[in-house]
mmCIF file as Biopython writes it, N, C-alpha, C and O atoms, coordinates in Angstrom:
data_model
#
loop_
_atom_site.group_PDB
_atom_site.id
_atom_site.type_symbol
_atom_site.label_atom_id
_atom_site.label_alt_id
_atom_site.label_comp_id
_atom_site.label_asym_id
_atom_site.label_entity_id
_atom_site.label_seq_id
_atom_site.pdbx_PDB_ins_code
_atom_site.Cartn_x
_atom_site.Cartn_y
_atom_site.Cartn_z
_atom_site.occupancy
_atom_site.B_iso_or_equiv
_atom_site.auth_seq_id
_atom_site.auth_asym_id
_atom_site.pdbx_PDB_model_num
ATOM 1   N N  . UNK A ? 1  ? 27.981  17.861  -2.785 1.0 0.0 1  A 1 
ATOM 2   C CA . UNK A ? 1  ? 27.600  16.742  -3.641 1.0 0.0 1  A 1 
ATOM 3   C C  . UNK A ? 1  ? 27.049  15.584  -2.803 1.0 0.0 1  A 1 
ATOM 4   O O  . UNK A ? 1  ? 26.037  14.959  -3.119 1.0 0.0 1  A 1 
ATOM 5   N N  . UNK A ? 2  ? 27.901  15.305  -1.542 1.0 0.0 2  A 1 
ATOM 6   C CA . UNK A ? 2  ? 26.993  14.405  -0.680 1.0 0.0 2  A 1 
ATOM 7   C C  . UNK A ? 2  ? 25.937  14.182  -0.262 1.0 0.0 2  A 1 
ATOM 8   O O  . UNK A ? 2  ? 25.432  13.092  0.006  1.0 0.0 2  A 1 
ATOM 9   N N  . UNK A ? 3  ? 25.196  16.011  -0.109 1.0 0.0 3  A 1 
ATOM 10  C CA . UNK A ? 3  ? 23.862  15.769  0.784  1.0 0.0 3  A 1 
ATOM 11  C C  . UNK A ? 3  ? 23.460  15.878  -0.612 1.0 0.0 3  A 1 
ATOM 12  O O  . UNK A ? 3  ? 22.292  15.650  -0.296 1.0 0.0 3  A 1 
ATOM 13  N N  . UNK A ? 4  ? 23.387  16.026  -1.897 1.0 0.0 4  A 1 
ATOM 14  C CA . UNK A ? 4  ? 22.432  15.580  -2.965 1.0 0.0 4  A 1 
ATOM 15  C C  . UNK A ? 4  ? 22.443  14.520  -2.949 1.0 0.0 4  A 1 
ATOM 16  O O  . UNK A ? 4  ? 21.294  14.203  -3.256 1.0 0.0 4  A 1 
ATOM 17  N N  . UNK A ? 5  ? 23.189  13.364  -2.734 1.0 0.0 5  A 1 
ATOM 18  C CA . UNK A ? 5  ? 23.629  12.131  -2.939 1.0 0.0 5  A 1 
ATOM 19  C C  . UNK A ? 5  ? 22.506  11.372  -1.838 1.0 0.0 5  A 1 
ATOM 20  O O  . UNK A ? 5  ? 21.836  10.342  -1.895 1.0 0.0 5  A 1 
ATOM 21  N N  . UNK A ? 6  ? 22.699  12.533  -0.751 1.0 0.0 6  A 1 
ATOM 22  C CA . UNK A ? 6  ? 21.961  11.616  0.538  1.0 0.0 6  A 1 
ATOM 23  C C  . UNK A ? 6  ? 20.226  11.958  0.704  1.0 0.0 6  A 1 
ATOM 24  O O  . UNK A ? 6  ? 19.404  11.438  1.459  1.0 0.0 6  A 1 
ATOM 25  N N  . UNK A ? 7  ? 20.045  13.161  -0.435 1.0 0.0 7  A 1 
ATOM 26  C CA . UNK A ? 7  ? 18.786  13.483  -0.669 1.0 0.0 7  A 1 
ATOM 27  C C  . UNK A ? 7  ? 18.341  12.428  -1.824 1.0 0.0 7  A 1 
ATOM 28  O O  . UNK A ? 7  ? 17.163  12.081  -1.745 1.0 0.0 7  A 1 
ATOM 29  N N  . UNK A ? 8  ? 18.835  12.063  -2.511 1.0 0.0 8  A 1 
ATOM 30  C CA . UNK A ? 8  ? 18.300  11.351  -3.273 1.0 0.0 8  A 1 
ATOM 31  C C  . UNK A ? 8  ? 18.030  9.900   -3.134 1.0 0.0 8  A 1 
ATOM 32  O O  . UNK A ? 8  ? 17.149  9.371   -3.811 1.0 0.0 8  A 1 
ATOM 33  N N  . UNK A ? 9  ? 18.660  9.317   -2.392 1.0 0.0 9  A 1 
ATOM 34  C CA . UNK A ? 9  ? 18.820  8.220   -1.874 1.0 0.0 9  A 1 
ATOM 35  C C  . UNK A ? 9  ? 17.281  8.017   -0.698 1.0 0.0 9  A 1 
ATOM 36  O O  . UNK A ? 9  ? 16.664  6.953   -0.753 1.0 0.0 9  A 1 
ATOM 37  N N  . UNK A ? 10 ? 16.810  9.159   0.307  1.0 0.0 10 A 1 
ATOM 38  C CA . UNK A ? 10 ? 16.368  9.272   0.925  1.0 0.0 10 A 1 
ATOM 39  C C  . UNK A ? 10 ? 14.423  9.229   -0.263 1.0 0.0 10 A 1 
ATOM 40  O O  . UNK A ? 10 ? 13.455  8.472   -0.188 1.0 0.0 10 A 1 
ATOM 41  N N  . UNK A ? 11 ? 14.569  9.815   -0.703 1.0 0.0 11 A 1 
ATOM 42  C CA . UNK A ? 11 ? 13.568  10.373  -1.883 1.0 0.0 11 A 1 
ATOM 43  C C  . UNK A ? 11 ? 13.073  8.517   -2.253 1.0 0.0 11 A 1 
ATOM 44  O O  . UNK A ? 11 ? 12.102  7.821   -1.954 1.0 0.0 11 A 1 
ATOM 45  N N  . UNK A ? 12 ? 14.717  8.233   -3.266 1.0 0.0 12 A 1 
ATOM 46  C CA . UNK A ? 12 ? 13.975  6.665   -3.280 1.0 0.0 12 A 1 
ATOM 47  C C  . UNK A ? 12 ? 13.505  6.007   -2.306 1.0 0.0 12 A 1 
ATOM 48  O O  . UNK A ? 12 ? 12.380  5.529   -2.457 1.0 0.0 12 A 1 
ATOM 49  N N  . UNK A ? 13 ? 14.064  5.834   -1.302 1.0 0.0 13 A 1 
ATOM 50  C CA . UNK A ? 13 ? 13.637  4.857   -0.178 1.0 0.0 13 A 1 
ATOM 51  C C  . UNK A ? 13 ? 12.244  5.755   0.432  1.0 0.0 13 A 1 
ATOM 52  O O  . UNK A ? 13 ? 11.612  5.071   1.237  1.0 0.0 13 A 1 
ATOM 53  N N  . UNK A ? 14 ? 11.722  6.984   0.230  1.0 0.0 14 A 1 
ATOM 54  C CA . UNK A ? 14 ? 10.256  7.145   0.765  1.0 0.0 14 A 1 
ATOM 55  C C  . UNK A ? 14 ? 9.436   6.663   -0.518 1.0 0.0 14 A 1 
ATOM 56  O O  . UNK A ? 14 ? 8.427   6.079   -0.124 1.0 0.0 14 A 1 
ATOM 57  N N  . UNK A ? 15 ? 9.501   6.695   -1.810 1.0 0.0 15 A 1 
ATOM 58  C CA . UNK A ? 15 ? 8.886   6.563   -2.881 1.0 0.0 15 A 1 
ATOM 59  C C  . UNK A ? 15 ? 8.837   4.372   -2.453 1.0 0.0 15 A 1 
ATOM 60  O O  . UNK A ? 15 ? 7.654   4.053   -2.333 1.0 0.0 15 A 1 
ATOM 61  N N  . UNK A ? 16 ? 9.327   3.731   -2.353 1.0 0.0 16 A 1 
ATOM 62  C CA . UNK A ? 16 ? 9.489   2.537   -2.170 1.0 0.0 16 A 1 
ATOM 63  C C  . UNK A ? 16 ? 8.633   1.966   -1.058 1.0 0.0 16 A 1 
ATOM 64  O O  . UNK A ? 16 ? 7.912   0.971   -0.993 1.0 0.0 16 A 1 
ATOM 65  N N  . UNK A ? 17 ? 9.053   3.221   0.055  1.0 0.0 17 A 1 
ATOM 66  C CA . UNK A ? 17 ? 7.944   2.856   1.486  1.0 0.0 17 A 1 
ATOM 67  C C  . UNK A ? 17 ? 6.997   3.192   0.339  1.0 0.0 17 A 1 
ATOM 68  O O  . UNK A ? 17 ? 7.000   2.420   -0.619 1.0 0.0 17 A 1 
ATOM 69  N N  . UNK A ? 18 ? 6.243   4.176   0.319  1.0 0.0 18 A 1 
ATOM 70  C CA . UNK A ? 18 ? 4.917   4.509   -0.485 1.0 0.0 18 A 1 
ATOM 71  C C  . UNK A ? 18 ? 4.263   3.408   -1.011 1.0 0.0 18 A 1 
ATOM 72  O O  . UNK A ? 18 ? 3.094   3.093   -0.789 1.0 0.0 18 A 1 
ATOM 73  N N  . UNK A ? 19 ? 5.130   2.785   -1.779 1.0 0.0 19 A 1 
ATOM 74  C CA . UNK A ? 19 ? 4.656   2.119   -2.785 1.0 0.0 19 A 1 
ATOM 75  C C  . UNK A ? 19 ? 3.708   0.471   -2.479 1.0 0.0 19 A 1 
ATOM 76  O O  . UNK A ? 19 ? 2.734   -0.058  -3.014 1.0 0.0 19 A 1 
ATOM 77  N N  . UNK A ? 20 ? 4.618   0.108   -1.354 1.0 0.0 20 A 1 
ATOM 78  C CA . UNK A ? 20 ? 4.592   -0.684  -0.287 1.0 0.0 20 A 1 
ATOM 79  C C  . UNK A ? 20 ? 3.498   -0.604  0.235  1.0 0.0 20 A 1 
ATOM 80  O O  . UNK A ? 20 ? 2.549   -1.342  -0.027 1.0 0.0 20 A 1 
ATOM 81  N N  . UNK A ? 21 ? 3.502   0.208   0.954  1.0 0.0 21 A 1 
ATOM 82  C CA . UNK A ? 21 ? 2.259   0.613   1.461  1.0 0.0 21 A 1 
ATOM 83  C C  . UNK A ? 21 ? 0.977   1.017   1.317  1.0 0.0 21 A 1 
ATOM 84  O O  . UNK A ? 21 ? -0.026  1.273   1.984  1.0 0.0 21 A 1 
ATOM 85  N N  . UNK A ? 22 ? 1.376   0.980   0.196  1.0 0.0 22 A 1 
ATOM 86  C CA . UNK A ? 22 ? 0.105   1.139   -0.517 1.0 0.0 22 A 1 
ATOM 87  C C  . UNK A ? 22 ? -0.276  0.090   -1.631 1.0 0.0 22 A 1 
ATOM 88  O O  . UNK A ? 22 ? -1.117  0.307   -2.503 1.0 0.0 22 A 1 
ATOM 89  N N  . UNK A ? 23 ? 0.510   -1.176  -1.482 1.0 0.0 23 A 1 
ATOM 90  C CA . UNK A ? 23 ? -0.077  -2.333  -1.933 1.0 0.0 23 A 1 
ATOM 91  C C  . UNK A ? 23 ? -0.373  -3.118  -0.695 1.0 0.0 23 A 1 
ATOM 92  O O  . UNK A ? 23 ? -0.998  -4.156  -0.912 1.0 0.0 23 A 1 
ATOM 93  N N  . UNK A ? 24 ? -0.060  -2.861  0.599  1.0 0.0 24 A 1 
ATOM 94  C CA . UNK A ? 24 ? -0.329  -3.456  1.523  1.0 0.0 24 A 1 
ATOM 95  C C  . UNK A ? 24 ? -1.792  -2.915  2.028  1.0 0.0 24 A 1 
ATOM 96  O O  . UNK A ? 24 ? -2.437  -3.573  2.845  1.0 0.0 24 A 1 
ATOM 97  N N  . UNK A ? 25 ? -2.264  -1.712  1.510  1.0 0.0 25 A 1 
ATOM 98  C CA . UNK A ? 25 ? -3.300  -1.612  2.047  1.0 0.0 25 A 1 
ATOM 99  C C  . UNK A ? 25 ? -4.640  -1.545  1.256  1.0 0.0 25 A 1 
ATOM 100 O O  . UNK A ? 25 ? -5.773  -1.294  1.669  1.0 0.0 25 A 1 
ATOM 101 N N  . UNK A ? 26 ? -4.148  -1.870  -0.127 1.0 0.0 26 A 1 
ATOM 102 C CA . UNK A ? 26 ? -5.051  -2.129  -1.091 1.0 0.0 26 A 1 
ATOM 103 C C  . UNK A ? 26 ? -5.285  -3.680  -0.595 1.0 0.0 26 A 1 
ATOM 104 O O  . UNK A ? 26 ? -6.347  -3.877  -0.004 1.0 0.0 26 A 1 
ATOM 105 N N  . UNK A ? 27 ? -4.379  -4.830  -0.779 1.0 0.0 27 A 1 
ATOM 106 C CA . UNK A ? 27 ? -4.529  -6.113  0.000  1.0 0.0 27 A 1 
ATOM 107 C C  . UNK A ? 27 ? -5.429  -6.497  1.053  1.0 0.0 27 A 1 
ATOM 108 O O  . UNK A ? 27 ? -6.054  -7.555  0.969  1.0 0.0 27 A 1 
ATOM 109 N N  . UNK A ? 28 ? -5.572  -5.570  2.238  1.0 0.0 28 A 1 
ATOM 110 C CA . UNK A ? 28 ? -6.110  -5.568  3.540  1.0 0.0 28 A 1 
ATOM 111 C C  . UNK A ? 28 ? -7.621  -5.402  3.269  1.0 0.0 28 A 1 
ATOM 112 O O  . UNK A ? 28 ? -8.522  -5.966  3.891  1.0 0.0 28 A 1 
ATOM 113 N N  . UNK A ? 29 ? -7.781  -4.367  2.038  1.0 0.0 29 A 1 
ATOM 114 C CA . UNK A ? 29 ? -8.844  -3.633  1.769  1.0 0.0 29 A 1 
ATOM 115 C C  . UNK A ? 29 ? -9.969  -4.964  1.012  1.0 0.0 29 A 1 
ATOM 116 O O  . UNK A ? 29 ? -11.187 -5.028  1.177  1.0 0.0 29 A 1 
ATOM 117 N N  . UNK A ? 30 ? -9.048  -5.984  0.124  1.0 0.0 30 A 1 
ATOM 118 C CA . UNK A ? 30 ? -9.295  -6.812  -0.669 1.0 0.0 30 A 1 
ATOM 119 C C  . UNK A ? 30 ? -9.731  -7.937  0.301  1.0 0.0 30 A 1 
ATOM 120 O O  . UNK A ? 30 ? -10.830 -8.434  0.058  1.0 0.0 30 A 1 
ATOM 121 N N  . UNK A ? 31 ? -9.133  -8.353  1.223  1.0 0.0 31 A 1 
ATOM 122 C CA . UNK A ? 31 ? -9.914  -9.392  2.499  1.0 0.0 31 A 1 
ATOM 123 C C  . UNK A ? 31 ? -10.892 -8.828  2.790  1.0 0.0 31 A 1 
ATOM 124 O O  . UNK A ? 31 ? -11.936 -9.381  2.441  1.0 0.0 31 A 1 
ATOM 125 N N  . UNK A ? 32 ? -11.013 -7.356  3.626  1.0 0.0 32 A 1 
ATOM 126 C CA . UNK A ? 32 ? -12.295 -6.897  4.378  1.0 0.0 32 A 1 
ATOM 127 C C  . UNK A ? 32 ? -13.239 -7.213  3.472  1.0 0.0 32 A 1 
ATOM 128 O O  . UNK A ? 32 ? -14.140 -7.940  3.890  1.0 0.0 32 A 1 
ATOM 129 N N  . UNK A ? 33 ? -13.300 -6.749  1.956  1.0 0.0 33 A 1 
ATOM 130 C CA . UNK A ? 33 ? -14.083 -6.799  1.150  1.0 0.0 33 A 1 
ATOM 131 C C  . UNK A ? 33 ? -14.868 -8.351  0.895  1.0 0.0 33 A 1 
ATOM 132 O O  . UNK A ? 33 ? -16.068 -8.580  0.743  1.0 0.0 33 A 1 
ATOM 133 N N  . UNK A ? 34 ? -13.789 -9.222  0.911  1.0 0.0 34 A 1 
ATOM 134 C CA . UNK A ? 34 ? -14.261 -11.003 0.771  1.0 0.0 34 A 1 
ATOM 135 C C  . UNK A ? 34 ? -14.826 -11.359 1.789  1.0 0.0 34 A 1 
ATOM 136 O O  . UNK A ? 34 ? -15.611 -12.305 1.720  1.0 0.0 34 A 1 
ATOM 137 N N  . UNK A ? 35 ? -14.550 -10.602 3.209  1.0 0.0 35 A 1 
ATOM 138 C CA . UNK A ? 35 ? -15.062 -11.346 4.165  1.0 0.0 35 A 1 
ATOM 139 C C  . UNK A ? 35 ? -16.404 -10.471 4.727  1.0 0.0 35 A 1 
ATOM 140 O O  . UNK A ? 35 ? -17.166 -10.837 5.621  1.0 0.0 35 A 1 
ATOM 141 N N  . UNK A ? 36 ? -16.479 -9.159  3.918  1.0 0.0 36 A 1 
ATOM 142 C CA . UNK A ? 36 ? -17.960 -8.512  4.135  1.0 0.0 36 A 1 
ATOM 143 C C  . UNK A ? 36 ? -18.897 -9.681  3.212  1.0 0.0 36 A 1 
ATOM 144 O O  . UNK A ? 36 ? -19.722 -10.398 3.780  1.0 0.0 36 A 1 
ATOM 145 N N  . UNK A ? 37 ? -18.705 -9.740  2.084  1.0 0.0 37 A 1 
ATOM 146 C CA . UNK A ? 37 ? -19.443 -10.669 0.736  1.0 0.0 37 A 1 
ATOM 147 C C  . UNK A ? 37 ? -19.407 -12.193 1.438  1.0 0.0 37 A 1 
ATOM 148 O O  . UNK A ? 37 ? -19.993 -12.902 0.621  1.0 0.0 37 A 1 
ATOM 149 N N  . UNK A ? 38 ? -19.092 -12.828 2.298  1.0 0.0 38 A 1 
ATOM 150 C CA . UNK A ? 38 ? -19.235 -13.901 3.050  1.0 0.0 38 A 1 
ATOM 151 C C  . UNK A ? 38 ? -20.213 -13.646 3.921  1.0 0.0 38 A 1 
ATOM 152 O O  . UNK A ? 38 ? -21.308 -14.188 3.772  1.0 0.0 38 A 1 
ATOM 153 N N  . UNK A ? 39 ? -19.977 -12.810 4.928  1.0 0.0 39 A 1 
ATOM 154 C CA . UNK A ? 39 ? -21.067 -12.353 6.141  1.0 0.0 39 A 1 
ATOM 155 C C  . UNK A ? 39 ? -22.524 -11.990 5.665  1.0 0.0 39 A 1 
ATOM 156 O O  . UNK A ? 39 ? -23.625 -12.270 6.139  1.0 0.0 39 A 1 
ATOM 157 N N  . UNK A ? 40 ? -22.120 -11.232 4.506  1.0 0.0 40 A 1 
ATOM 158 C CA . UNK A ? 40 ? -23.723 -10.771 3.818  1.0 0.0 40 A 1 
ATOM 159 C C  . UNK A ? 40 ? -23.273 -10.623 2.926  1.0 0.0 40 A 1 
ATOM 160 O O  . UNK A ? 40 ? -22.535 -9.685  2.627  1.0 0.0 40 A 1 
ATOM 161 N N  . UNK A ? 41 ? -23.693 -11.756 2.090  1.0 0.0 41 A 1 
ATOM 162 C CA . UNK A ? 41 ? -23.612 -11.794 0.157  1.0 0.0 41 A 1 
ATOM 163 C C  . UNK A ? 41 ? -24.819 -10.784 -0.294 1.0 0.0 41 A 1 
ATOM 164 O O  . UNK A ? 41 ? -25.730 -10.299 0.377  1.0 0.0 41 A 1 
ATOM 165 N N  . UNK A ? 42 ? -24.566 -10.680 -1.351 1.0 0.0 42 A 1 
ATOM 166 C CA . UNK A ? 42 ? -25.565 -9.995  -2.182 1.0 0.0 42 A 1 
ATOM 167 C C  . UNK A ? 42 ? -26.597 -10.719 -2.327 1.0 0.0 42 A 1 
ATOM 168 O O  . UNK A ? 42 ? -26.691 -11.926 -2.107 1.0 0.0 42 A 1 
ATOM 169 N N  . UNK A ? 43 ? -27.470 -9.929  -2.734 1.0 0.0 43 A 1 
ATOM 170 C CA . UNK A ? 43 ? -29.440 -10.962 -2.780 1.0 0.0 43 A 1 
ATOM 171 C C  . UNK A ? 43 ? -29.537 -10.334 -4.160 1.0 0.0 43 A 1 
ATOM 172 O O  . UNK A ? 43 ? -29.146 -9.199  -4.433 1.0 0.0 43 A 1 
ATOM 173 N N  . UNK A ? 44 ? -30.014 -11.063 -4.872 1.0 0.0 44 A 1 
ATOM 174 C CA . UNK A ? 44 ? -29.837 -11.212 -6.677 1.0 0.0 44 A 1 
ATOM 175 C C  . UNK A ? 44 ? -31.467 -11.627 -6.659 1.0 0.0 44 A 1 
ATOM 176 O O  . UNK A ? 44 ? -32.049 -11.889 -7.712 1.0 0.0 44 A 1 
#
């Protein structure tokens, strides 16, 4: 019953990293993007 206990526990805490991490790199993605559109804006 423990190592289910300690599998599951483990499961949340990678689903949490994941999640994390993948708002941290949507974020990162969201600067590069503002600071490409600064360097060279669009021509309209």
């Amino acid at each position: 019953m423990l190592i289910f206990m300690l599998a599951a526990a483990m499961t949340l805490a990678m689903l949490i990293a994941t999640v994390f991490g993948l708002h941290e790199e949507a974020q990162r993605v969201k600067v590069e993007n503002r600071v490409r559109n600064v360097q060279f804006p669009r021509r309209r």
